[in-house]
N, C-alpha and C positions, 0 to 999 in steps of 0.2 A: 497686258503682258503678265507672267504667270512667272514672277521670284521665286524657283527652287533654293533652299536652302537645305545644308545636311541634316539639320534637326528634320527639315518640311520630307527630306528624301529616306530618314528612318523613320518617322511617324507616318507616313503614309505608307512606306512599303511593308510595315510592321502593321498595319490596319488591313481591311475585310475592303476599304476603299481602292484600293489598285490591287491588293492580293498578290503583290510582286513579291513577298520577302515572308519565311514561315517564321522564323528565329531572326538572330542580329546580325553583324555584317562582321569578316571577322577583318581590322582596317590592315591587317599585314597582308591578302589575298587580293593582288592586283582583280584577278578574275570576278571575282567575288565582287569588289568594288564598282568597278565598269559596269557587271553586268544590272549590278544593283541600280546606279543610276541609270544605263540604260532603258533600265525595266521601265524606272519611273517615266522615263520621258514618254517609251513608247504606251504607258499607261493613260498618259498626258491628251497624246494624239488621240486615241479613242475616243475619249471625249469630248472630240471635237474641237481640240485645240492646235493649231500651227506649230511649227517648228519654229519661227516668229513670234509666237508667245512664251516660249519657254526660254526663261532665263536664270542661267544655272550660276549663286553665289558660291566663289571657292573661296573666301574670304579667312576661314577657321580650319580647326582640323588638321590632321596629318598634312603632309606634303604628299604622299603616295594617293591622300585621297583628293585632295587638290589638284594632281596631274590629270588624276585620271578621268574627274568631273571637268575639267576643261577640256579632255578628250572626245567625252560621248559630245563637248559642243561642235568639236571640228566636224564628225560625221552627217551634219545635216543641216542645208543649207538656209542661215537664217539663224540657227539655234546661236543663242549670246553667253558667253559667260561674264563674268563679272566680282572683285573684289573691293577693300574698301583699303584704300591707302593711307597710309598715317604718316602727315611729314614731321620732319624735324620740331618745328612749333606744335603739334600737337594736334593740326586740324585735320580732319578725316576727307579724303576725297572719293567718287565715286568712280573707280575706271572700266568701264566695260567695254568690250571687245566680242565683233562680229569675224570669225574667224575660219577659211575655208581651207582643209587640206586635201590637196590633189595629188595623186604621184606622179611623175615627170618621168614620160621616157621608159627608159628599164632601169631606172635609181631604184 
């Protein structure tokens, strides 16, 4: 399985490696955001990787950019996100979530 992180999702998109991204991400443009990690995932599959291997940490970061990286996971079936929880005592847990959205009807 293939741990996206937002560092992993601007250093690769910002590289000659996926060629998804020319400049920086600006984190206040939903569009800009999505599309960016979008990019990455569908850079992902190229090379031969599943939508099952791609698993996206929203752990850091903006909350606009945290929405929106567990967005591009809903669109494709398999694709996981994942954060790291920190309780009360201090100990870090790993929760990740296989997550599919459908629309229902004409909602």
């Amino acid at each position: 399985m293939t741990v996206v992180t937002a560092d992993d999702i601007l250093g690769r998109a910002a590289s000659a490696e996926l060629g998804v991204l020319d400049g920086g991400i600006d984190f206040t443009d939903a569009n800009a955001v999505f599309d960016t990690v979008a990019g990455v995932a569908r850079a992902l599959r190229q090379q031969e990787r599943s939508d099952g291997d791609i698993l996206i940490d929203v752990t850091g970061g903006q909350k606009l950019t945290s929405i929106l990286a567990a967005a591009v996971s809903l669109v494709a079936e398999g694709r996981c996100f994942q954060y790291i929880h920190v309780t009360p005592g201090g100990a870090c847990e790993v929760r990740s979530f296989d997550v599919t959205w459908q629309r229902a009807g004409n909602a």
